[in-house]
KOLNUGU-847347 format. One record per residue: z, x, y of N, C-alpha, C in turn. Coordinates in pm, whole numbers, plus 50000, padded with zeros to 5 digits. Each point is the difference from the previous one (the first is absolute). Layout:
N
ZXYZXYZXY ...
END
This chain:
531
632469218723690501415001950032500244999250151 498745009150045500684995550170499484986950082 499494990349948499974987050012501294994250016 500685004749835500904987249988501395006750066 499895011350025501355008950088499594992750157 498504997350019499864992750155500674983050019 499224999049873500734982149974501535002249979 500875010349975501574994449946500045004350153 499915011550081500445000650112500014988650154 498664994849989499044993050075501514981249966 500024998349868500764992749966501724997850044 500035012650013501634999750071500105001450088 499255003250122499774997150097500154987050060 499564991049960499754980549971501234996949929 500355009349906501154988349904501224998950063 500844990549985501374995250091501145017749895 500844996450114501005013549911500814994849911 499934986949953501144993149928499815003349859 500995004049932500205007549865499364985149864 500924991550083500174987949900498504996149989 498874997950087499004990149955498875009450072 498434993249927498895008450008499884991250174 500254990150019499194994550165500285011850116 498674994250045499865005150123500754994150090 500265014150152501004990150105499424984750044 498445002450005499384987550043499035002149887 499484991749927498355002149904499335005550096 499225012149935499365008350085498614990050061 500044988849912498554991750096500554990550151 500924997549960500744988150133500415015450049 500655007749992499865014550124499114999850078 498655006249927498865003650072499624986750037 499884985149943499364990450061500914996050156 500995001249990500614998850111500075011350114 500165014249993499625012150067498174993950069 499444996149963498524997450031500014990350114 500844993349965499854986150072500295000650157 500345004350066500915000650144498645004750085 499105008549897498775010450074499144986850026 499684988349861498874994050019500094988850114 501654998849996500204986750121499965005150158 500185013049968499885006450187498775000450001 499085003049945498925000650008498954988250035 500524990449919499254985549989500424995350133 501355000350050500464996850114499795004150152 498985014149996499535002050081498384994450059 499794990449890498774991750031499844996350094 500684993150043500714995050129499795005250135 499955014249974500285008650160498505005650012 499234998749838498655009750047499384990149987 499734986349972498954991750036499144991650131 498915002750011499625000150164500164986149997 499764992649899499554985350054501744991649973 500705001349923501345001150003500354997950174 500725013050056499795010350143499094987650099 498844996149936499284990850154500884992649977 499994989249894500634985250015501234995550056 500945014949998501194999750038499995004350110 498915008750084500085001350153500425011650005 499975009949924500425012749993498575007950051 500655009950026498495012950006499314999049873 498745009749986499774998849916499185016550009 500555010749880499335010250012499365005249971 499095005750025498855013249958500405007949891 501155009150035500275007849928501065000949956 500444996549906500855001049890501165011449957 498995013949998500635011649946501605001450070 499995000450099501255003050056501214992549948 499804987150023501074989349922500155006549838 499195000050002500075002449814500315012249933 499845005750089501175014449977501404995350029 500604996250118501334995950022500394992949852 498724988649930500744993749923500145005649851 498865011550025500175008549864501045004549970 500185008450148501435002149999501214996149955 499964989350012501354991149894500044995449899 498234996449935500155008149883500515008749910 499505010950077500265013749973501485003049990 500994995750096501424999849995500454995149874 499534982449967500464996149886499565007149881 499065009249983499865010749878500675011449993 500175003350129501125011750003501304995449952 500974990250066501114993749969500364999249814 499074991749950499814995449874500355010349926 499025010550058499935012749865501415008150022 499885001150137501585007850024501454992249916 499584988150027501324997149933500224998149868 499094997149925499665001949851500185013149952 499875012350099499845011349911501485003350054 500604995350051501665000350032500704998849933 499824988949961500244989249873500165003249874 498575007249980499805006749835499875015350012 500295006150096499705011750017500915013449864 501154996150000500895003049892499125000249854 498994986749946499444996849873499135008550021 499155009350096498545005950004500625013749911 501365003050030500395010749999500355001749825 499885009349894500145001549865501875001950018 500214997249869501315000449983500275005749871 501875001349937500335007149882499424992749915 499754987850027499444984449874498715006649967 499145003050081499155006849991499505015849943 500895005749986500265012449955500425000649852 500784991049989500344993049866499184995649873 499324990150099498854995949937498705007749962 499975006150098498565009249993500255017349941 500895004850009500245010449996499974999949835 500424993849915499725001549856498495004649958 499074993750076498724997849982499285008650001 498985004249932499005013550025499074996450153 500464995650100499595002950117500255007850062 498955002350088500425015250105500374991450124 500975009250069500724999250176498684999050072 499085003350007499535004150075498494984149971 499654992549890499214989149991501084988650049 501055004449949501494988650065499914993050142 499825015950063500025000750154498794991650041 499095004749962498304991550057500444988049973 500594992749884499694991349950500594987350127 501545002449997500864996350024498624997850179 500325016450086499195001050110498874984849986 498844999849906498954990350024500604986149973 500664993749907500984989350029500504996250123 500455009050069500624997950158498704996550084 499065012549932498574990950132499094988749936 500594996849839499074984349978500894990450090 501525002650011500894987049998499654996850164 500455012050048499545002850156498804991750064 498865007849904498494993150067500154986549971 500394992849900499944988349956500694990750089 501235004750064500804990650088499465000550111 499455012450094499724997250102498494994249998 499164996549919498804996550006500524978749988 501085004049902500324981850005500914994950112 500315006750099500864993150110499084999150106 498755008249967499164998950111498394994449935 500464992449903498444996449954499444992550072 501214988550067499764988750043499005003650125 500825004750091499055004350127499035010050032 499675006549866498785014049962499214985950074 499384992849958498584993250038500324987850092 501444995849961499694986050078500315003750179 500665014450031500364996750126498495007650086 499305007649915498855004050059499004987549986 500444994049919498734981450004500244996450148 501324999750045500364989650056499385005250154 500005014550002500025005250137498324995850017 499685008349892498015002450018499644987649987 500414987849947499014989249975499004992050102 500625006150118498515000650053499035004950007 500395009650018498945013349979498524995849895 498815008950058499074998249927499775014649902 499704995349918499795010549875501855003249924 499485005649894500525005649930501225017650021 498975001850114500345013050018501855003950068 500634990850112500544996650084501695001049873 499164992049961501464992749858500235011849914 498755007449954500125012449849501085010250142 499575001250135500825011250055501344996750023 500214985350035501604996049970500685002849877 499374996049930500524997749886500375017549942 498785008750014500835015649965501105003450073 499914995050143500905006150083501574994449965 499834987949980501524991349970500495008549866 498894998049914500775007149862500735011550022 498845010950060500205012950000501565000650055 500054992850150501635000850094500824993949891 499914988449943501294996449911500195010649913 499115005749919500435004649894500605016450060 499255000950083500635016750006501294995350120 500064990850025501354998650076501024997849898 499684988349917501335001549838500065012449926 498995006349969500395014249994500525006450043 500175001650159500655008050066501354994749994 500624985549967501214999050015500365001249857 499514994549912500345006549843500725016950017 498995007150066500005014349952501445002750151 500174993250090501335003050106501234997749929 499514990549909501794991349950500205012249904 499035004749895500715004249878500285015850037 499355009450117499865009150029501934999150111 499954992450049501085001350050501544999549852 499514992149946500664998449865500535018849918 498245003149989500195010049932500535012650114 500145000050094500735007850085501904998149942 500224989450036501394998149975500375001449859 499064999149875499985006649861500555012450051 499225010250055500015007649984501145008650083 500194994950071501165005750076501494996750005 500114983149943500974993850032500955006649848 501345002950042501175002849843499864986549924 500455000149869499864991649946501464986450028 500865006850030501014993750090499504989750068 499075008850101499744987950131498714989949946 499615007649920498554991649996499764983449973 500764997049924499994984850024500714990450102 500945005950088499834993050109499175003050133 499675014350011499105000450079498524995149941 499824998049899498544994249922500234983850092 501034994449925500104986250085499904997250116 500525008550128500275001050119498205002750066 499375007249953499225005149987498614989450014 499744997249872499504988049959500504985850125 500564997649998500624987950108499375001350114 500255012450073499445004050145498714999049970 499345007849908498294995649994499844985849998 500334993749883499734984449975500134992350137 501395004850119500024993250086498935000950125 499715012349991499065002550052498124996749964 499865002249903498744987749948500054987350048 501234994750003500044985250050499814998850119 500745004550111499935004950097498385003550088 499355007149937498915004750016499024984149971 500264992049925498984991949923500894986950122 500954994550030500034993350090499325005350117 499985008850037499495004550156498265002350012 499854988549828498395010049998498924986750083 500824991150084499244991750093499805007450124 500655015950030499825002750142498765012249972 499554999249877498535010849995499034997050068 499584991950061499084995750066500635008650126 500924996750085500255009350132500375016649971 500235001249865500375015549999498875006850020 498524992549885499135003949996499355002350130 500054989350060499185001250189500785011150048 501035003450023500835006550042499845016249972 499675001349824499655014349998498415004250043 499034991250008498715000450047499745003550093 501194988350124500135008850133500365007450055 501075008449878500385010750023501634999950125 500434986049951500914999850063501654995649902 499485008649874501114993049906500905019549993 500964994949954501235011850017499845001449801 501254994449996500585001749877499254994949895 498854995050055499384987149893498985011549933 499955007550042498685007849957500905006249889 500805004349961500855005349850500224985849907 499624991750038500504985049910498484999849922 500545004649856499015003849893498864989549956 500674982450006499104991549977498545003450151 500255005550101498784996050112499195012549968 500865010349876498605011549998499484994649928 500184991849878498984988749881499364992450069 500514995550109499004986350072498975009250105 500375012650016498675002450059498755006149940 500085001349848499145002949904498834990050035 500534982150043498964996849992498825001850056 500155004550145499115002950122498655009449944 500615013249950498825006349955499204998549862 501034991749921499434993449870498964987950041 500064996150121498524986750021499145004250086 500535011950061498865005250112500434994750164 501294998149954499994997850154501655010850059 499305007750073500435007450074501124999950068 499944990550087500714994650092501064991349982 499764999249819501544991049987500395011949914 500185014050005500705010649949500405011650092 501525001449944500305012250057500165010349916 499175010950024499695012049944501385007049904 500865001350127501125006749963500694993049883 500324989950034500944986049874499045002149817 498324999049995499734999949917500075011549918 499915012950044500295009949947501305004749986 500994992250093501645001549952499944992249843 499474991149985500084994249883499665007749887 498545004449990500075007049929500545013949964 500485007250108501035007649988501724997149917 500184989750037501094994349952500025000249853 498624989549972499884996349828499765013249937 499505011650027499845011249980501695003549951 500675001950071501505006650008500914996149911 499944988150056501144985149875499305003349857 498665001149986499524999449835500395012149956 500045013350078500425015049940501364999549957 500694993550096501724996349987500364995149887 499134986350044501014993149853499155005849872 499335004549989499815008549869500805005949939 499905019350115501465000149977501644996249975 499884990050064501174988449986499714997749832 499184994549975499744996249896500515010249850 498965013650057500375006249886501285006649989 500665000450131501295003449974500824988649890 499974988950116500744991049898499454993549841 499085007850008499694995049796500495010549981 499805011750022500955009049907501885000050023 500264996150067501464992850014500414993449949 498924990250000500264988649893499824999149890 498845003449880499955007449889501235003749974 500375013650064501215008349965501544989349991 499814988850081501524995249979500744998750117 499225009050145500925003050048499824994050145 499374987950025499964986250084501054991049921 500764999249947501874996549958500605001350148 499914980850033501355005750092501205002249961 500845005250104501625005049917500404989049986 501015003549905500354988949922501604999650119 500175007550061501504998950091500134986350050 501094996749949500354989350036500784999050167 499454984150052500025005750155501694993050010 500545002550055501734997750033500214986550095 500334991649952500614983150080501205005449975 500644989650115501545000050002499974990149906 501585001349973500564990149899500074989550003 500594995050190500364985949998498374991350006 498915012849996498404987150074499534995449808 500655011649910499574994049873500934991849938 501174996850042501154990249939500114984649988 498914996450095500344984750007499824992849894 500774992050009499504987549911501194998149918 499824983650001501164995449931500615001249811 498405004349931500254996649858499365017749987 500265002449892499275016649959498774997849992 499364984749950498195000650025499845004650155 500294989050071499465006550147500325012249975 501145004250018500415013250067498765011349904 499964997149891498695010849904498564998350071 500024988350044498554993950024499605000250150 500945006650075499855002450154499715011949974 500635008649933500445014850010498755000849980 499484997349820498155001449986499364997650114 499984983450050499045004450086499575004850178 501695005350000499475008350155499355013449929 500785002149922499505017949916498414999250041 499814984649913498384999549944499185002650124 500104993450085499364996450125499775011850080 501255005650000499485017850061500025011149955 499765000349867499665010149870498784995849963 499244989150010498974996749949498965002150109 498715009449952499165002950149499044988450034 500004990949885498744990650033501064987850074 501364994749956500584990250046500235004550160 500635011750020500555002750184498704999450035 498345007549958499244999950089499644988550036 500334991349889499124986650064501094987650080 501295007449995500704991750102499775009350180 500265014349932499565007250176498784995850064 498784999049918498494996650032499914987250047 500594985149929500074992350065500804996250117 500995007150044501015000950143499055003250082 499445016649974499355002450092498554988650057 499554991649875498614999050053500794985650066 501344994750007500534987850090499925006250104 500775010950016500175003150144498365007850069 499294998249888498655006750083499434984250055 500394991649924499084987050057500844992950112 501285003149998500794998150130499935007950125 499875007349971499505015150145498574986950056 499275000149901498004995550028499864986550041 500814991349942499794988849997500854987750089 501415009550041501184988649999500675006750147 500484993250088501145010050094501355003949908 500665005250123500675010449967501034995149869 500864984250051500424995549944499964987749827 498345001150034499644998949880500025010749875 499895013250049500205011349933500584998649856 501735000750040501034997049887499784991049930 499094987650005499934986249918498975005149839 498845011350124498665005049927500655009249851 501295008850090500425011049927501104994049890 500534988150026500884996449897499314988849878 499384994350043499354993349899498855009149872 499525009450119499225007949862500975010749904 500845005750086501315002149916500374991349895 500594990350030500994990349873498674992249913 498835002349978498584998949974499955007749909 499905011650046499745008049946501295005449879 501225000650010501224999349932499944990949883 499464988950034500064992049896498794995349909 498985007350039498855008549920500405009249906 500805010050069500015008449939500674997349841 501194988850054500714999849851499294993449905 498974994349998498994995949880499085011149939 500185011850056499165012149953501195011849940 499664999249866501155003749879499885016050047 501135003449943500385016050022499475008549862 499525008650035499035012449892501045010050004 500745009249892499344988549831501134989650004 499524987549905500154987850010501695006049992 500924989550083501345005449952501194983850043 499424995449910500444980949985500605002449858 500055008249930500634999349849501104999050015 501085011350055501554992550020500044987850085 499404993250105500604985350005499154990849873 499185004749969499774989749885501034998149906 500305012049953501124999149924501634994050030 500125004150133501444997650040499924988150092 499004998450026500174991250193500364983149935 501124999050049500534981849948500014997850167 499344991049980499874990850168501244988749976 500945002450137500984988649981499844991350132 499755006150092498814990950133499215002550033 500025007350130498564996150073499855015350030 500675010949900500105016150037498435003250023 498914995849955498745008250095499654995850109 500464989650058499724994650138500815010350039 501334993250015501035013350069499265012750054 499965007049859499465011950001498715004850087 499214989049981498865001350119499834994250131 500854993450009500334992750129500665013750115 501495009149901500655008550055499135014450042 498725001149886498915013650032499234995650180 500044987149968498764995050098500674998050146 501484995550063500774997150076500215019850013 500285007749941500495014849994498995007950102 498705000649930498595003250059500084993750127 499854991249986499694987550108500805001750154 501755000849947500335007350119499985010550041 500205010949908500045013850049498245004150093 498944988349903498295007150057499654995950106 500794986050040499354993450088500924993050149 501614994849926500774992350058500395009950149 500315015249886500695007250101499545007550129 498815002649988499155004750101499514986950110 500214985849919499444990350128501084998150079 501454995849935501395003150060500085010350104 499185009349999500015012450089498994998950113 499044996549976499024995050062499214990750082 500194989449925499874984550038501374993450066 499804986650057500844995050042500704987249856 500844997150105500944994649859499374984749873 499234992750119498874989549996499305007649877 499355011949973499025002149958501015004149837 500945007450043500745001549867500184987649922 500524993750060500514984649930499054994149944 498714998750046498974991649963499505010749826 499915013350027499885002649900500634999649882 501414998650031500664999649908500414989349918 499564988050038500304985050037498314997449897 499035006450070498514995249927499885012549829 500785007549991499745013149955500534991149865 501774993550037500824994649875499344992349915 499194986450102498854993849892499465005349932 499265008650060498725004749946500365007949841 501595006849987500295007149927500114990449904 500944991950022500444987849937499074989449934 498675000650044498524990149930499765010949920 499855014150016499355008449890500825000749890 501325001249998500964999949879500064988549963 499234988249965500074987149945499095003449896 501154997249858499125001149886500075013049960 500855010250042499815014549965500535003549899 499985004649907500394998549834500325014049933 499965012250028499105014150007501205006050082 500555011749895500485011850077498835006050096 500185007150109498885003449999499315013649952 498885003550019498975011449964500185000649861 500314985949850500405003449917498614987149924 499634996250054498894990449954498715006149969 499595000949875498755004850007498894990849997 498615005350057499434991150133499164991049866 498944994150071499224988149909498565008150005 499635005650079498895000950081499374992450111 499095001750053499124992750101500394984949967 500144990450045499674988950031499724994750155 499484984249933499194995450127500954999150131 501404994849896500794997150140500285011450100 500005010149990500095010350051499284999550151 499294994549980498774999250072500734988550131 500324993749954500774988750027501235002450108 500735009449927501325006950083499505006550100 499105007349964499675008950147498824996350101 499794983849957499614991850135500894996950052 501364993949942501164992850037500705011050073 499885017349937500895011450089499014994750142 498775005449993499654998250160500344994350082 499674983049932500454988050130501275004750044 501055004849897501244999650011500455014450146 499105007449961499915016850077499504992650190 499124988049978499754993950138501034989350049 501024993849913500524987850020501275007050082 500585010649841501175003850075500765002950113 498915010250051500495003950110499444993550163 498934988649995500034990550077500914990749994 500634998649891501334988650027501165009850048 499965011149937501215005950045499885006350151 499465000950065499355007550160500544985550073 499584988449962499924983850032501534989850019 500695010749873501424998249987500665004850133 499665015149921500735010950136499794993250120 499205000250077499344998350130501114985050041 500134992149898500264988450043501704998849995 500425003649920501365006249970500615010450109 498705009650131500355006650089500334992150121 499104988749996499994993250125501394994750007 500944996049915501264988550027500865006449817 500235009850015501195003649885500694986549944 500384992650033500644984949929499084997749886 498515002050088499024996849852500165003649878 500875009949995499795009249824500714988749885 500554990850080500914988149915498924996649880 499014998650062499084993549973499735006149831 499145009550032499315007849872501595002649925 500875005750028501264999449936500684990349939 499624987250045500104987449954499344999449863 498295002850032498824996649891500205012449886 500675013050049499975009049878501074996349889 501384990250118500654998449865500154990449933 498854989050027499914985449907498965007349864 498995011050078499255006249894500685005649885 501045009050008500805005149947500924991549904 500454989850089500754987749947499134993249843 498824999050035498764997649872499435005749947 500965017049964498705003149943500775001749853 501214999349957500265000549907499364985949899 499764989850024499294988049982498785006250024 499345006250018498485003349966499815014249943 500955004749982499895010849858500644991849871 500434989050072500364996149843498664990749909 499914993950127498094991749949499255013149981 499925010550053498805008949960500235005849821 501245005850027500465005549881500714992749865 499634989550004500444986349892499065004149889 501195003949891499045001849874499505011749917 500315009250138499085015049968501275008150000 500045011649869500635009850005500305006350146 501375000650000500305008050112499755016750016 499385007149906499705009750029499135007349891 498584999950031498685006149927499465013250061 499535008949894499535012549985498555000249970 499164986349992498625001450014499354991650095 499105002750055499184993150114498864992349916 500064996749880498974994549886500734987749993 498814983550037501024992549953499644997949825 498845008949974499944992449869501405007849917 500115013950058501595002449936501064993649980 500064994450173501684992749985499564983149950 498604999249943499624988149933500765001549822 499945012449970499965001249858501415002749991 500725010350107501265000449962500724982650018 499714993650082500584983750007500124993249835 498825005449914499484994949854501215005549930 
END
């Protein structure tokens, strides 16, 4: 029995929350095969920097000793395992937790509370051990190959190789056990009122901060010199450099460790694991009981922001989905999470005025993600029943969510901020961009229930990237050029409205043929309903 109480728990953990179908958000094998992958190519890719004969041919130095570099690069390693786990357990942190479904289910049963608890508890540390051992399988051996392969003997590589494990794993531990311990704090304290938007708010700032932390994880190499020499300030509380100095006394070398940092670490993982326990057992018995229910209070819009629209579909089908979007904790987090991680790659990556390009594109990105991810519990039955499409009411409808967001998140603060060049260009590159994603859009939104994993997927979010680098170099390129001689704006104002001028002629070639408005993301569905 307490096997298969480990397997149903261990299982929902992994399973997607969607009522309608058994798939996973991703098949749990393309998950983990892809989570793996990022470790084995940094790794393989550092061939490069530790090979002596490499290093001669190119006229480079060529060094003796290794260790030092290879801590800096463990180090970023080590970041990308921290990041991963943090944001995954962000993510699913809500599913670790038991619920009334659960109470329901189990509570009939001649089980005891108390085998429940273990059960549920060792599930969390199969699912746990299992992920962080597969995001870091890749570089367990290959990044200690790469350093020691000169080295003679055997011995050199077995001490890398404990030391790398040991720092990854008790560093993803330590952020596993920060995320959910901070979690189970706000369980425990937060009214049930506040708790789901401060849960969201909450969640966001961490997530943005993982990112944050994992871009900046190219400057470990100088933090590290820096706390050695004892000339670093603030860096010495930055939790990834107490994991990276594990390695020093894990290979025997001294001198690439600071005393103080490694035992902050384990002090730390000490604290966070007592926490989120507690965290833990507070919130299973909360949850059991029923009483992790957020309120059901409905939050108050004015009248005129839910009224628009010309036919009663829109006007029903806006109302749903602003409701949806910020009543729903998984849809707002993953539009707040992706804003923030634009404007984290605009702060890192872009000047000042590239900023807004970073922050609006992963915005209206992210918005129009969101509406392909159906609302729990499924609640598409009244437009199935009622919704008569007489034009183009789900474009509308999502065109008006996405322009709404769009100005209030992004327009109005650059208007305030930026110069006028920089507004225009966004607004001018922003309209396309809105205007190519609503081609072909068919779907109230958050009312589609999903397909599962596919390949193309894979596909889109090569195309988001290029798109996350294109954007806001054309739009910085615009601005800039549009600053020098204002007459210029003719220009792009010219090109936005021949675009505009064509695009009704290319929603009409896209959308030739196909129901104007579907409720499944299956084409073999809307194959059979065509029959």
């Amino acid at each position: 029995m307490f096997r298969t109480l480990v397997k149903h728990f261990a299982r929902r953990l992994v399973q997607s929350g969607s009522e309608d179908s058994g798939d996973l958000d991703m098949s749990l094998g393309a998950m983990l095969a892809l989570l793996a992958s990022p470790g084995v190519f940094v790794a393989i890719g550092l061939l490069d920097k530790y090979s002596s004969l490499l290093r001669y041919f190119r006229g480079k130095p060529v060094f003796a000793d290794h260790y030092p570099r290879a801590v800096g690069d463990g180090y970023m390693l080590l970041v990308f395992s921290m990041a991963v786990t943090g944001l995954v357990t962000l993510w699913k942190w809500d599913r670790i937790l038991p619920d009334m479904t659960d109470r329901l289910n189990l509570g009939p049963l001649p089980i005891g509370a108390r085998q429940t608890f273990f059960a549920s508890l060792a599930a969390i540390g199969l699912v746990v051990g299992v992920f962080i051992i597969d995001v870091n399988a890749g570089s367990m051996f290959v990044f200690p190959m790469v350093v020691t392969a000169e080295s003679h003997g055997i011995g050199p590589f077995a001490a890398l190789v404990l030391a790398h494990v040991l720092a990854l794993v008790l560093a993803s531990v330590f952020t596993f056990c920060l995320c959910f311990s901070t979690m189970g704090l706000l369980i425990a304290a937060a009214p049930p009122r506040w708790f789901g938007g401060l849960s969201i708010l909450l969640r966001s700032a961490m997530g943005i901060a993982l990112l944050a932390m994992w871009m900046t994880s190219s400057k470990g190499h100088v933090w590290l010199r820096m706390t050695r020499e004892g000339t670093a300030t603030w860096q010495t509380w930055y939790p990834p450099l107490w994991f990276a100095s594990l390695y020093g006394p894990l290979i025997g070398r001294e001198d690439l460790a600071v005393a103080v940092l490694w035992q902050r670490a384990l002090w730390a993982l000490l604290v966070t694991g007592l926490v989120a326990l507690a965290g833990y057992v507070i919130g299973y018995r909360r949850g059991i009981d029923g009483r992790l229910v957020r309120s059901s209070q409905r939050r108050r819009w004015p009248g005129w922001l839910l009224s628009f629209g010309k036919t009663p579909l829109e006007r029903a089908a806006f109302r749903f989905s602003m409701q949806t979007l910020w009543r729903s904790e998984r849809h707002s987090l993953l539009v707040i999470a992706l804003l923030g991680a634009g404007l984290v790659a605009g702060v890192m990556y872009g000047d000042a005025n590239r900023v807004p390009f970073f922050a609006g594109f992963s915005l209206v990105l992210a918005i129009r993600t969101a509406f392909g991810v159906a609302a729990l519990p499924a609640a598409n039955w009244p437009f199935r029943l009622l919704a008569v499409v007489e034009g183009d009411e789900p474009v509308r409808v999502a065109r008006r969510l996405l322009w709404l967001h769009f100005g209030v998140l992004v327009v109005l603060p650059v208007v305030a901020l930026c110069p006028l060049a920089v507004t225009l260009a966004l607004v001018l590159i922003h309209a396309v961009l809105i205007e190519a994603l609503l081609l072909g859009f068919r779907q109230i939104p958050f009312t589609v229930r999903p397909a599962g994993f596919r390949n193309t997927r894979l596909v889109h979010a090569l195309m988001a990237l290029v798109g996350l680098l294109f954007v806001p170099w054309a739009g910085g390129w615009i601005a800039a050029w549009i600053g020098g001689q204002p007459l210029r704006a003719i220009v792009p104002l010219a090109a936005t409205a021949v675009l505009f001028y064509y695009r009704p002629m290319a929603a009409e070639a896209v959308e030739a043929g196909r129901a104007r408005l579907v409720f499944e993301d299956r084409e073999e569905d809307l194959i059979r309903l065509r029959l």
